[in-house]
C-alpha positions as CSV (number, residue, x, y, z in Angstrom):
1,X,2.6,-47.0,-2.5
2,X,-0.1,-47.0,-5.0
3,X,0.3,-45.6,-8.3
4,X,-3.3,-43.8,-7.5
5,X,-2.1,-42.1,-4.3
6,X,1.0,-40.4,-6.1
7,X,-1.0,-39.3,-9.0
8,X,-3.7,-37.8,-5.6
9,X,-0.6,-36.0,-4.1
10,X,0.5,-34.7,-7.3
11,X,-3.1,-33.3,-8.1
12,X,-3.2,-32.1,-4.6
13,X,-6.8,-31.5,-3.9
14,X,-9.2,-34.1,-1.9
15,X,-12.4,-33.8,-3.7
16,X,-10.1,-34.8,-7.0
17,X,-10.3,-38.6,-7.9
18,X,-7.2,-39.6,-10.3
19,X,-7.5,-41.9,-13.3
20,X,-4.7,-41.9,-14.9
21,X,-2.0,-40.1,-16.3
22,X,0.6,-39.8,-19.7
23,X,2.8,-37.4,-21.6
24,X,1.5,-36.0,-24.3
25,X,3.8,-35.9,-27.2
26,X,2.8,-33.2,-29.4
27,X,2.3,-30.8,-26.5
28,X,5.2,-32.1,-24.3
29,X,3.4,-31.6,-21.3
30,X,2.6,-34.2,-18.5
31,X,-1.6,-34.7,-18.3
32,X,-3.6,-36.1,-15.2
33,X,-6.9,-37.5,-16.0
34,X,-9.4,-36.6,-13.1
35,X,-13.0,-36.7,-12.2
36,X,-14.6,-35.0,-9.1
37,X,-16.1,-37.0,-6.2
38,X,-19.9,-37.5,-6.5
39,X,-20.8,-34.8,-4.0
40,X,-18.7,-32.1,-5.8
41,X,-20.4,-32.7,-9.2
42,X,-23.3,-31.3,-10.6
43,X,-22.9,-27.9,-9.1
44,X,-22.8,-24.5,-10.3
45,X,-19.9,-23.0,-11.4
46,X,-21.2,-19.4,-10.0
47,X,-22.7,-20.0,-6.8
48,X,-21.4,-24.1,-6.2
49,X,-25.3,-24.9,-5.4
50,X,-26.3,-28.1,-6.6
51,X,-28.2,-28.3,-10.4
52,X,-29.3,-31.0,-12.5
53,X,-26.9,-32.1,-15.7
54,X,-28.0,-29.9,-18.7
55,X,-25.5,-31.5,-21.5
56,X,-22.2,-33.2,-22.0
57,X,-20.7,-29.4,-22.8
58,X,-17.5,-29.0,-25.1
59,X,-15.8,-32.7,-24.2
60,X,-12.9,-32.8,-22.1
61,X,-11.2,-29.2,-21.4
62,X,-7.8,-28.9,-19.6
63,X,-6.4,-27.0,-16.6
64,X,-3.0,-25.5,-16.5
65,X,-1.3,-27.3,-12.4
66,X,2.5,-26.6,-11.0
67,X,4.8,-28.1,-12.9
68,X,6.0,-31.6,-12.1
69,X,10.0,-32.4,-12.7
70,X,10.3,-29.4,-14.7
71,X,7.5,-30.4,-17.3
72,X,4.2,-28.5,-17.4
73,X,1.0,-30.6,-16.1
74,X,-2.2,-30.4,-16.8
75,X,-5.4,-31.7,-15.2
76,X,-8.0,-33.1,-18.0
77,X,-11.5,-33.7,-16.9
78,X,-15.0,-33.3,-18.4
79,X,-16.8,-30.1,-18.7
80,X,-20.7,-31.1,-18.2
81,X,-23.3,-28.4,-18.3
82,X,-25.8,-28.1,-15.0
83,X,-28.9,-25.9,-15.5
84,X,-28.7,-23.6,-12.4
85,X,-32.2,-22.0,-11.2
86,X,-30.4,-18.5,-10.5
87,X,-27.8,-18.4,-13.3
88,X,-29.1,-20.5,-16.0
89,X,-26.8,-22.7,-17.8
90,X,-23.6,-23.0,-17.0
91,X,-20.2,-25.2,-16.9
92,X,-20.6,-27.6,-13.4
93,X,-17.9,-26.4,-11.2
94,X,-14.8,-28.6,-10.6
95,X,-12.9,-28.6,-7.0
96,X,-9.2,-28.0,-8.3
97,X,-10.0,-24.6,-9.9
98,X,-12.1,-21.4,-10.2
99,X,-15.0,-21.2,-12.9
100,X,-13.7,-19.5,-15.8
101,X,-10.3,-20.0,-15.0
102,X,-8.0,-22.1,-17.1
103,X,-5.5,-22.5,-13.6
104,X,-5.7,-24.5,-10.9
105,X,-6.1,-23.2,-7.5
106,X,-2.6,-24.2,-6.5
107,X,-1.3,-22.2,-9.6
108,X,-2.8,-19.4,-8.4
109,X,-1.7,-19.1,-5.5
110,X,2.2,-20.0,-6.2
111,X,2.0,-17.2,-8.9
112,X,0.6,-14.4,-6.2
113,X,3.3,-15.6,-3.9
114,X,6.0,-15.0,-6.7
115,X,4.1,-11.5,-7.9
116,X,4.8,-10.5,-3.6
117,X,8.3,-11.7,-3.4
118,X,9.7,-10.5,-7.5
119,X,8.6,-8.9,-10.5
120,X,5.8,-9.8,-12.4
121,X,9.0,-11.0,-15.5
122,X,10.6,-13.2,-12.9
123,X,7.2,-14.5,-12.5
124,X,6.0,-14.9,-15.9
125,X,9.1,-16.8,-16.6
126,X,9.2,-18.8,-14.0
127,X,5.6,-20.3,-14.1
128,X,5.6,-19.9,-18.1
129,X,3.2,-17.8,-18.5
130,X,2.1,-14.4,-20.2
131,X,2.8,-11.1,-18.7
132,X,-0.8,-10.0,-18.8
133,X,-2.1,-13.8,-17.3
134,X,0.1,-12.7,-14.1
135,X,-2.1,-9.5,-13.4
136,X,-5.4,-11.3,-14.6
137,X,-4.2,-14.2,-11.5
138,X,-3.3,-11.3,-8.8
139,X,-6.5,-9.7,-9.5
140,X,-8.8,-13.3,-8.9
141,X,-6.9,-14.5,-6.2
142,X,-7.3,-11.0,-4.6
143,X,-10.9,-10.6,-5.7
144,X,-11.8,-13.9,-3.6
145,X,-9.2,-13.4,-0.7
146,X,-11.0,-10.3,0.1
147,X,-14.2,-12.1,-0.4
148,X,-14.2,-13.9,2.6
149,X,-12.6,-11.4,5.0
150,X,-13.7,-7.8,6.2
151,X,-10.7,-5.5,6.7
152,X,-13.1,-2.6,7.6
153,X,-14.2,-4.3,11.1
154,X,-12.1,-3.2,13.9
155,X,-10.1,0.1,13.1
156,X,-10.5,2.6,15.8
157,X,-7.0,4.7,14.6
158,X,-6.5,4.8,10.9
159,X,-4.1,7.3,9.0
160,X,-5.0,8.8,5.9
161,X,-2.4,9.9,3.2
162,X,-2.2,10.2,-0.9
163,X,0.3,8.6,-3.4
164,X,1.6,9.1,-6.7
165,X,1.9,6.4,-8.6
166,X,2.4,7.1,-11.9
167,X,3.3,10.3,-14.1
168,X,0.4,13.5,-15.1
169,X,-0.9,13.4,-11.6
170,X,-1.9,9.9,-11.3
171,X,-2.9,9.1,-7.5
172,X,-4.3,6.9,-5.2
173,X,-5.6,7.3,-1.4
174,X,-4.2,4.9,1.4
175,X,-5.8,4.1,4.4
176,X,-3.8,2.1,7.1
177,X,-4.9,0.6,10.4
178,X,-1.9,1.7,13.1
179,X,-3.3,-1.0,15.6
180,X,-2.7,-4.1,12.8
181,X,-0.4,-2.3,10.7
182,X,-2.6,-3.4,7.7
183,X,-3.4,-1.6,4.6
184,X,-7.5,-1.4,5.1
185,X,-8.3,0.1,2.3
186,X,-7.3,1.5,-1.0
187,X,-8.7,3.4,-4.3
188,X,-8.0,5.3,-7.5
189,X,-7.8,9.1,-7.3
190,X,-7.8,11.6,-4.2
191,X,-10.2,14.4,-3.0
192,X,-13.5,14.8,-0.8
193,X,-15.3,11.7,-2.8
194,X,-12.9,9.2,-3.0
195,X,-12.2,9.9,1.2
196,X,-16.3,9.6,1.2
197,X,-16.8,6.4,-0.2
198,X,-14.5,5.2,2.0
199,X,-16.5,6.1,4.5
200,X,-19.5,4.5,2.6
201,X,-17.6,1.4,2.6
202,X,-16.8,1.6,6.4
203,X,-20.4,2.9,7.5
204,X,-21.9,5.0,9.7
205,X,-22.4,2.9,12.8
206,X,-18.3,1.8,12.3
207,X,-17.7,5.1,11.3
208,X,-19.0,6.8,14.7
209,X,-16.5,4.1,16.5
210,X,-13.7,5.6,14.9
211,X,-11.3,7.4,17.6
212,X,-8.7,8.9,15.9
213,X,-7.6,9.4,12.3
214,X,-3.7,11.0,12.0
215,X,-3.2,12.8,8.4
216,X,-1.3,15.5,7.0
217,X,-2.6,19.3,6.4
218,X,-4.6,18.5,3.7
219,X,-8.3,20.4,4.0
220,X,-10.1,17.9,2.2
221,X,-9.5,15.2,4.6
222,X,-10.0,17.8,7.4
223,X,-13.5,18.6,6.0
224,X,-14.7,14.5,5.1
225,X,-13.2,13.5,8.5
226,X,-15.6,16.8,10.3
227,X,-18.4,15.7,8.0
228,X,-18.2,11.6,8.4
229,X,-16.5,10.9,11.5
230,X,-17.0,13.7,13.8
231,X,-16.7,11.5,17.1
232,X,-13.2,11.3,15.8
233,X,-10.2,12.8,16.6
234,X,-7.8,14.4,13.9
235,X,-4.1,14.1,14.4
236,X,-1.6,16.3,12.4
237,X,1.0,14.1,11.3
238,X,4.6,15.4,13.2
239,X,6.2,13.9,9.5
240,X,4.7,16.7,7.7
241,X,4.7,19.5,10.3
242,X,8.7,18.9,10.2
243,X,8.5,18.8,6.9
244,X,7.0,22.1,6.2
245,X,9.7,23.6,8.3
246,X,12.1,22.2,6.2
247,X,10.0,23.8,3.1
248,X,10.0,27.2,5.0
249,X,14.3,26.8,6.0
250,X,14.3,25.8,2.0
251,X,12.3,29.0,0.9
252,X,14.7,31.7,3.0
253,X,17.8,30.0,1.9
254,X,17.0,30.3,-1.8
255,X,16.1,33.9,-0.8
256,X,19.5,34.2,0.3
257,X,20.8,33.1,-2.5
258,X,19.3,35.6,-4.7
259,X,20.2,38.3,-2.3
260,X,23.7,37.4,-2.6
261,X,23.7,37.0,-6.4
262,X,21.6,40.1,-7.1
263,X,21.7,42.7,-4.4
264,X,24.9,42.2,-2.8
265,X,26.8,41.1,-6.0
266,X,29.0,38.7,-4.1
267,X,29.2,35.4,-6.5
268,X,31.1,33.5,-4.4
269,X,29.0,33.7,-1.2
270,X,26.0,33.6,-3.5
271,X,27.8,30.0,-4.4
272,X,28.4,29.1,-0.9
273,X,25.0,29.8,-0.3
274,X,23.4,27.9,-3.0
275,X,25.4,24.6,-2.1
276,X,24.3,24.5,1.6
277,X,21.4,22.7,1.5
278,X,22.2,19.3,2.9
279,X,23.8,20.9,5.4
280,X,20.8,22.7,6.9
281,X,18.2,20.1,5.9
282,X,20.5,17.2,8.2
283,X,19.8,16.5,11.5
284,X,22.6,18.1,14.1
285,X,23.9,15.0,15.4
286,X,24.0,14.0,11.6
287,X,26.6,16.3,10.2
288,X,29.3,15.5,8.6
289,X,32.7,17.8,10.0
290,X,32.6,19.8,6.4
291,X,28.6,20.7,6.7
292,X,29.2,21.5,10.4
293,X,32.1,23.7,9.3
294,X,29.1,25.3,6.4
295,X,26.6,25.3,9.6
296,X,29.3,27.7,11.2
297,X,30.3,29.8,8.4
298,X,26.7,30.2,7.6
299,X,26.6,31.7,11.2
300,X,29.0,34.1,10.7
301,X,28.0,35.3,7.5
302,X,24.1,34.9,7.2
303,X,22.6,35.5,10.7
304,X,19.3,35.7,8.7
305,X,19.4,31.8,7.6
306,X,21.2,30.6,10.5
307,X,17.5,31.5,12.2
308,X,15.7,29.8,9.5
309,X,18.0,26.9,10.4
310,X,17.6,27.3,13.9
311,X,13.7,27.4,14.1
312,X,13.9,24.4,12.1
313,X,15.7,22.6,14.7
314,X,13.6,24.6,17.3
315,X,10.2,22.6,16.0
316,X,12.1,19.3,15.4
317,X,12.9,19.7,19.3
318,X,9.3,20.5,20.5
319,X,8.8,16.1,19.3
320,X,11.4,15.2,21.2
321,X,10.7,17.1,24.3
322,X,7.6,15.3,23.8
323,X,9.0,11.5,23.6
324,X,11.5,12.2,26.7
325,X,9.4,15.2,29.3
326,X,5.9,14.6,28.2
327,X,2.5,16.5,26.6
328,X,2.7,19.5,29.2
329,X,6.3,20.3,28.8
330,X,6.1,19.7,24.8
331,X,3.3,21.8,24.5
332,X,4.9,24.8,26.3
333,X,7.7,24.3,24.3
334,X,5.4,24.7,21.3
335,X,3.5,28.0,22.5
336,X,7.5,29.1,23.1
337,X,8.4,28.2,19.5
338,X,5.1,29.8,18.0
339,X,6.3,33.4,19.8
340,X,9.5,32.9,18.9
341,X,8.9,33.0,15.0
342,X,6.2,35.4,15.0
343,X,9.0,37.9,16.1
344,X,12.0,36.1,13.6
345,X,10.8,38.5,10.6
346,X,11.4,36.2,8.4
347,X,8.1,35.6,5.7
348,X,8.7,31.8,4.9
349,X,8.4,31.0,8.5
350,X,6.0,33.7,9.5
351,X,3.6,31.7,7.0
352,X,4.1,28.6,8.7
353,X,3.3,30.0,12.2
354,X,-0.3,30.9,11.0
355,X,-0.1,26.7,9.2
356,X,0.5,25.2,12.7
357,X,-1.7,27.6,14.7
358,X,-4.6,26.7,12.2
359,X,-3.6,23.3,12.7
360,X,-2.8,23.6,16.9
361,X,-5.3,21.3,18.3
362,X,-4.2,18.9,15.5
363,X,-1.1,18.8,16.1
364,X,-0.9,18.8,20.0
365,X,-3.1,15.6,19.8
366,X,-0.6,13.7,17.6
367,X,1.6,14.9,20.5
368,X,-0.2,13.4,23.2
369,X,-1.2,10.2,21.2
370,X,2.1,9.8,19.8
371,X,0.4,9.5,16.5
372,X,2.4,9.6,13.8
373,X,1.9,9.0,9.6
374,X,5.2,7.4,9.8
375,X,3.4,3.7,9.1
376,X,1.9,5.5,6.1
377,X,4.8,6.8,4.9
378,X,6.9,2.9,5.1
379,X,3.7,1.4,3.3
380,X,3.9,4.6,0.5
381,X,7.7,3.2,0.0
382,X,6.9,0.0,0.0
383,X,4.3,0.7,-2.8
384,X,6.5,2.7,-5.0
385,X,9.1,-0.6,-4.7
386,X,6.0,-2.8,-5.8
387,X,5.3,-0.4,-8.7
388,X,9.3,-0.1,-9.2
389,X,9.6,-3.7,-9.1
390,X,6.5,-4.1,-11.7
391,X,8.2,-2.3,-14.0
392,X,5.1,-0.3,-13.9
393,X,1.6,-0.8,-14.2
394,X,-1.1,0.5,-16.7
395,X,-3.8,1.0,-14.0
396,X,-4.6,1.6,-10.4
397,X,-6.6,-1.7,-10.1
398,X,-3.0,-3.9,-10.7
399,X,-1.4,-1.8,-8.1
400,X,-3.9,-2.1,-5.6
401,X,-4.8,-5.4,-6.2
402,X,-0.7,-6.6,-5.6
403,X,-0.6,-4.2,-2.6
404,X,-3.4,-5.7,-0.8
405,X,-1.6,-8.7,-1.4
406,X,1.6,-7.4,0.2
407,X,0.2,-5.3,3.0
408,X,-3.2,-6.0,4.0
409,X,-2.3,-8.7,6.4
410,X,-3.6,-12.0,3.8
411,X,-0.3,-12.7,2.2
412,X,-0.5,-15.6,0.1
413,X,1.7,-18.5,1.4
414,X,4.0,-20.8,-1.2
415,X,1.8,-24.1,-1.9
416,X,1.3,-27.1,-0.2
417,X,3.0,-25.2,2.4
418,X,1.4,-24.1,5.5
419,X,2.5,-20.9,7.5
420,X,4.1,-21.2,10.6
C-alpha cells in the first residue's frame, strides 16, 4: 500500500488530496499537508458557489482532525481568498471542515457523539479540548443537522408540556411527536407566545392537519390550541389528572393532621398521621405489609382520609377500566366517580370534581385515544439527566441544542462508522 493512500484514509475525506505528512516538534502534534481537488476549490466558504481567487489570504492555516496513535493531528492547507458575488470576500471553502471552524468535520461529529453518550468534562478531556469549544461544536453540528431536515412535516398527534430547567423559574416548552417518538420542537420560556410561534414555525396549512394534541390542564395551551389548531382535538393527559388526585388525597391528609394536632390535641395520632404519606400516595398492589397495616389503621381511625384515599384509587381505576372494558364502560365509571365525590364533603376533592368536569371532554378523549403525556414525561427525565449530566448549563440554547441531539431522531453516529 502506498504511502499516499494511508495518509487519504487517515484524512478521511474524498475531495482531500494528501501531500505529505511530519511531526512537528515544538507543537508535538502529527501535521497532514493537504490540498482540495480542483472542483472543490475556488468556492465560497458561505454558500460553496464557485468564485474567482481574490488573494493568497493569511498563508497556510491549520485544522484541528481525530487524533492518530494518541497524538493530536492536524490538517495544514492554504487559505486563498475567492471574491463571492453575494458575500463579497471571503476564505474559499475547504471539503474536510466548516467555514469558520478550526475542526474538521470528523471532529465534530465524534465530539457530539461523546456530548450524547457523557458529560461535556468526559468530553473535553477526551478530545482535548476547552469546555466552552464542546458547546460551540454541539451548537454547529446541530445548527446544520437541522438544516437539511424538517421535523415539523408529518405530526398529526403531538403532546405539549413545560420543563424546568434551571433555578428562579427558568423553563422551556417541549413538543413531542407520539407517532415517531421524536422531540419536534423546542424553545426558551412558556406561555401563550412561545406555544404560538410554534405554531408559526409549524404553519397554518400543517397546522389545520393537526388531529390531536394531548397536554395537561394548563389554560394557556387550551386557549393557543382553540385559537391555532382548532380542527384539533385536545387530550387531557390521564398523568396529570391522577396526579391532581394525589394533590387533592395530599391536601385532606395535612388537614388531618392539623386536626389532630390542634383540635383534637392527640400528638401521637397527629404523628401517625403526618407520617402516612407514602402509604396513601402507593399504588394498592404496591404496599409494603407495614403501609397496608397504616392503610388499615387509617381506616379505623380517620374514616374522613380513608375517602380521600379511596377516591384516589376510585379515579386511578376509571384508566384501567378503560385499558381492560373499553371507552363506554370507563366513561360510566367516570360520571359514577364525578357523583360519588360531589357527595364525599370533603373540599380538596370537591375542587377537583369542578377541575375534571371543566376538563370532561378532554379527558374522555385521552380515554378513548389512549393518549397519554407519558412520552413527554420520559423525554422531561431524560432532559433533566442531560442537564444533570452537563453539570449544568448557562442557557436554554446548550440544552436544547444537546437534546435535539439526543431525542429528535438525528443522533450523531461515532466516525467512520456507519449505523446499522
Amino acid at each position: 500500500m502506498r504511502f499516499t493512500t494511508v495518509l487519504k484514509r487517515l484524512v478521511g475525506c474524498e475531495q482531500a488530496v494528501p501531500e505529505d505528512a511530519w511531526f512537528d516538534e515544538e507543537a508535538q502534534v502529527m501535521v497532514v499537508a493537504v490540498r482540495p481537488r480542483s472542483r472543490a476549490r475556488r468556492r465560497c466558504g458561505i454558500c460553496c458557489g464557485r468564485c474567482p481567487r481574490f488573494d493568497a489570504g493569511a498563508g497556510r492555516r491549520r485544522w484541528r482532525h481525530l487524533d492518530a496513535a494518541g497524538l493530536p493531528l492536524f490538517l495544514e492547507a492554504k487559505a486563498p481568498r475567492v471574491c463571492c458575488p453575494r458575500h463579497g470576500v471571503v476564505v474559499a471553502a475547504v471539503p474536510w471542515a466548516r467555514h469558520d471552524a478550526g475542526h474538521t468535520y470528523e471532529f465534530d461529529r465524534q465530539v457530539a457523539w461523546l456530548a450524547t453518550e457523557c458529560s461535556k468534562s468526559a468530553t473535553s478531556q477526551l478530545m482535548r479540548i476547552a469546555w466552552r469549544t464542546v458547546g460551540e461544536i454541539l451548537t454547529r453540528y446541530q445548527r446544520d443537522a437541522d438544516a437539511g431536515i424538517d421535523r415539523l412535516v408529518g405530526p398529526r398527534r403531538i403532546g405539549v408540556d413545560e420543563i424546568s430547567y434551571r433555578k428562579g423559574q427558568k423553563y422551556m416548552t417541549v413538543v413531542v411527536d407520539h407517532d415517531t417518538r421524536h422531540v419536534v420542537w423546542m424553545a426558551d420560556g412558556h406561555g401563550k407566545d412561545v406555544l404560538r410561534s410554534f405554531f408559526d414555525a409549524l404553519g397554518a396549512e400543517r397546522a389545520h392537519r393537526l388531529t390531536h394534541i394531548s397536554a395537561d390542564g394548563a389554560e394557556w395551551i387550551a386557549d393557543v390550541v382553540a385559537e391555532r389548531a382548532p380542527n384539533a382535538i385536545r387530550a387531557m393527559d390521564p398523568f396529570h389528572v391522577v396526579s391532581w388526585a394525589t394533590e387533592a388525597l395530599d391536601e385532606e391528609r395535612r388537614a388531618s393532621w392539623n386536626r389532630a394536632r390542634r383540635e383534637a390535641a392527640d400528638p401521637e395520632l397527629a404523628r401517625r398521621l403526618k407520617h402516612s404519606r407514602h402509604a396513601l400516595w402507593k399504588n394498592p398492589e404496591d404496599l409494603t405489609e407495614r403501609q397496608s397495616a397504616k392503610l388499615a389503621w387509617i381506616a379505623a381511625n380517620d374514616p374522613r382520609l380513608h375517602r380521600a384515599y379511596l377516591l384516589k384509587e376510585g379515579l386511578r381505576t376509571v384508566y384501567r377500566i378503560a385499558k381492560t372494558e373499553g371507552l363506554v364502560a370507563a366513561v360510566t365509571a367516570l360520571d359514577r366517580w364525578l357523583t360519588w365525590a360531589q357527595r364525599c364533603r370533603i373540599p380538596a376533592f370537591l375542587d377537583l370534581r369542578r377541575k375534571i368536569r371543566r376538563h370532561y371532554e378532554a379527558i374522555t378523549v385521552a380515554i378513548a385515544e389512549q393518549l397519554s403525556n407519558g412520552l413527554i414525561e420520559a423525554t422531561n427525565a431524560k432532559t433533566r439527566l442531560i442537564i444533570r449530566r452537563g453539570f449544568g448549563f448557562r442557557t436554554a440554547d446548550a440544552v436544547i441544542a444537546l437534546v435535539m441531539l439526543c431525542l429528535g431522531g438525528n443522533r450523531p453516529t461515532l466516525p467512520p462508522r456507519q449505523p446499522a
